[in-house]
PASE-73310 format. One record per residue (C-alpha): residue number from 1; residue in one letter; x, y, z. Coordinates in pm, whole numbers, plus 32768, in hexadecimal, padded with zeros to 4 digits. Layout:
<site nr="NUM" rest="a" u="X" v="Y" w="Z"/>
...
This chain:
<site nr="1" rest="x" u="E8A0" v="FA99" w="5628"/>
<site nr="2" rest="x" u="E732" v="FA1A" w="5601"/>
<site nr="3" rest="x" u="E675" v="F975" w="56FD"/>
<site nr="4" rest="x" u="E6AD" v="F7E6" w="5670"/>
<site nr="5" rest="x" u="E83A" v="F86B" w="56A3"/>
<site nr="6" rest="x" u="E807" v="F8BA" w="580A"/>
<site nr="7" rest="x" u="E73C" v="F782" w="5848"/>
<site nr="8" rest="x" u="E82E" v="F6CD" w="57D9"/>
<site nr="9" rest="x" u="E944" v="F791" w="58AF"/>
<site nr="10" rest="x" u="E87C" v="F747" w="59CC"/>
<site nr="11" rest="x" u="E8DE" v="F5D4" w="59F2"/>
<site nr="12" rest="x" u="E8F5" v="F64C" w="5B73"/>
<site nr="13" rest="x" u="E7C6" v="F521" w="5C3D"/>
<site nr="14" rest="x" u="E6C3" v="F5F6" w="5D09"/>
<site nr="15" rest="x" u="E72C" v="F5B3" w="5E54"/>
<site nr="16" rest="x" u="E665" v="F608" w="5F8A"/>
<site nr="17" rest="x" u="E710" v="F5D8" w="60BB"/>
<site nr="18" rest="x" u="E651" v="F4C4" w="61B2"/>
<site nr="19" rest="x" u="E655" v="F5D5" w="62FD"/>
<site nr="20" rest="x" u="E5A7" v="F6BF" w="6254"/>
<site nr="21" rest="x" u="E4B4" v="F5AE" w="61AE"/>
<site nr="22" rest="x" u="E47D" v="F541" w="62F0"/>
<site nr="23" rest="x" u="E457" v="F689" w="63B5"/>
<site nr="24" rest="x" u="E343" v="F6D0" w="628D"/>
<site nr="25" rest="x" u="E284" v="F5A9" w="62D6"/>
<site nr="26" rest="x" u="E283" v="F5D1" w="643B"/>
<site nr="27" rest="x" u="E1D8" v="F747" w="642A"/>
<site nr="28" rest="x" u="E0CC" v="F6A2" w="63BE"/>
<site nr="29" rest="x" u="E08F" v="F5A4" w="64C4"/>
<site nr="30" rest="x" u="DF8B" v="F628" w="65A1"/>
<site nr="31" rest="x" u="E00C" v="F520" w="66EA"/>
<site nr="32" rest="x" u="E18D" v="F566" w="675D"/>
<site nr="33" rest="x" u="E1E5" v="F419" w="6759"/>
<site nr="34" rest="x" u="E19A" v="F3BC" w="65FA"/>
<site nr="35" rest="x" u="E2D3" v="F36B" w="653B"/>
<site nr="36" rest="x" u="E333" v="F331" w="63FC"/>
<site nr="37" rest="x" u="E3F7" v="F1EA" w="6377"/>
<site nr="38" rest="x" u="E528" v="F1EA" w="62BF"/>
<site nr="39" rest="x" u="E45E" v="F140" w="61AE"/>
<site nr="40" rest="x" u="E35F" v="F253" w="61CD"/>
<site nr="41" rest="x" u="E446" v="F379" w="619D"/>
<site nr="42" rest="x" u="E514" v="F2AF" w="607E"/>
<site nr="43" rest="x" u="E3AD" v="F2A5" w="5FC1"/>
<site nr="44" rest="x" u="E346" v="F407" w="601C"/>
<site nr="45" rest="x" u="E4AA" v="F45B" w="5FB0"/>
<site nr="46" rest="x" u="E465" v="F3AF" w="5E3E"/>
<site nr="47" rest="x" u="E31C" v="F42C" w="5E0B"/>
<site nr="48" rest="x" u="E3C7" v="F58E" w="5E1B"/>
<site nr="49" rest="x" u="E4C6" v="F535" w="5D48"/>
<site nr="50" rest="x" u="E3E9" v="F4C4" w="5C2E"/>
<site nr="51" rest="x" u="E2CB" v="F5D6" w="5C6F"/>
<site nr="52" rest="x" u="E3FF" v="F706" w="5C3C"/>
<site nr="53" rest="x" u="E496" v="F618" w="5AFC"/>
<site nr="54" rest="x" u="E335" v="F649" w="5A7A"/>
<site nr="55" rest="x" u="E301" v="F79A" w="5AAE"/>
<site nr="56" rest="x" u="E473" v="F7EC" w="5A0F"/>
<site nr="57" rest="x" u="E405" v="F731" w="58E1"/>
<site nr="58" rest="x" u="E2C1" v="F7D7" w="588E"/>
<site nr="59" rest="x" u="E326" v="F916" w="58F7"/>
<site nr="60" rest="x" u="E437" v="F8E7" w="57D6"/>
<site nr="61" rest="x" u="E33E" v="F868" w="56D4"/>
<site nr="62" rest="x" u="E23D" v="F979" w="5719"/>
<site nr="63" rest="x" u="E378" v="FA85" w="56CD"/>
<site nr="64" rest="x" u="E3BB" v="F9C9" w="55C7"/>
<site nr="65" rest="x" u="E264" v="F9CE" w="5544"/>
<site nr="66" rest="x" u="E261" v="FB23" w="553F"/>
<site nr="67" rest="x" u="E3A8" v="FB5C" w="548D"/>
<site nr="68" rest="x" u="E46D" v="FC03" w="55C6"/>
<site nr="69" rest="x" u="E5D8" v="FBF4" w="55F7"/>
<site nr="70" rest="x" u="E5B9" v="FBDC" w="5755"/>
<site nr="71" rest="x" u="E4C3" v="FB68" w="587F"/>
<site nr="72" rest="x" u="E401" v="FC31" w="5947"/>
<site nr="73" rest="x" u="E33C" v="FC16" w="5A87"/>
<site nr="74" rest="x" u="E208" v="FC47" w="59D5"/>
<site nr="75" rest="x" u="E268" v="FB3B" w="5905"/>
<site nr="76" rest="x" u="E22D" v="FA60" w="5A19"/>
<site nr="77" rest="x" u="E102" v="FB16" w="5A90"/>
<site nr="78" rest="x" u="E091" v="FA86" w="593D"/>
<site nr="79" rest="x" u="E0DF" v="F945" w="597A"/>
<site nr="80" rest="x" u="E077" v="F93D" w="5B07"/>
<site nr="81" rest="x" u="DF01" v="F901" w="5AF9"/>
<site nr="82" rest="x" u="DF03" v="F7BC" w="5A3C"/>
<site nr="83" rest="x" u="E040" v="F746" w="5AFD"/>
<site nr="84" rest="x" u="DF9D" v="F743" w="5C21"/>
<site nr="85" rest="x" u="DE6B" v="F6B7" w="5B9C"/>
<site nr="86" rest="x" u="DF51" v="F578" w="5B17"/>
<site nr="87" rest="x" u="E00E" v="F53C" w="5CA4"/>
């Protein structure tokens, strides 16, 4: 099965669950009682969700690009840098 295959098998959404969204969030609040909206966590929650979509699909295409059967981490090591750069 190549990787296009398994993309395609994995129809499956990215699906964070809001607690542990919002649990994130708060570690980073430096007052304990800063919270974080529904509307907040729902956003935080999609930004993840595209951000790991992205990193799936160039992980793929760098594997791809260099004619491997399957993906590796250093794959995405590869790919990493410039993510980051682009969120």
């Amino acid at each position: 099965m190549t990787q296009r295959d398994r993309m395609a098998c994995a129809g499956d959404e990215v699906a964070f669950k809001k607690e542990t969204i919002s649990k994130l969030l708060t570690l980073f609040f430096r007052e304990d009682k800063t919270k974080a909206s529904s509307d907040a966590v729902l956003l935080m929650a999609e930004m993840l969700k595209v951000f790991v979509e992205e990193a799936a699909r160039r992980t793929v295409k760098q594997a791809d690009s260099e004619d491997c059967d399957t993906v590796d981490i250093e794959h995405f090591e590869k790919v990493l840098p410039q993510l980051l750069l682009d969120f």
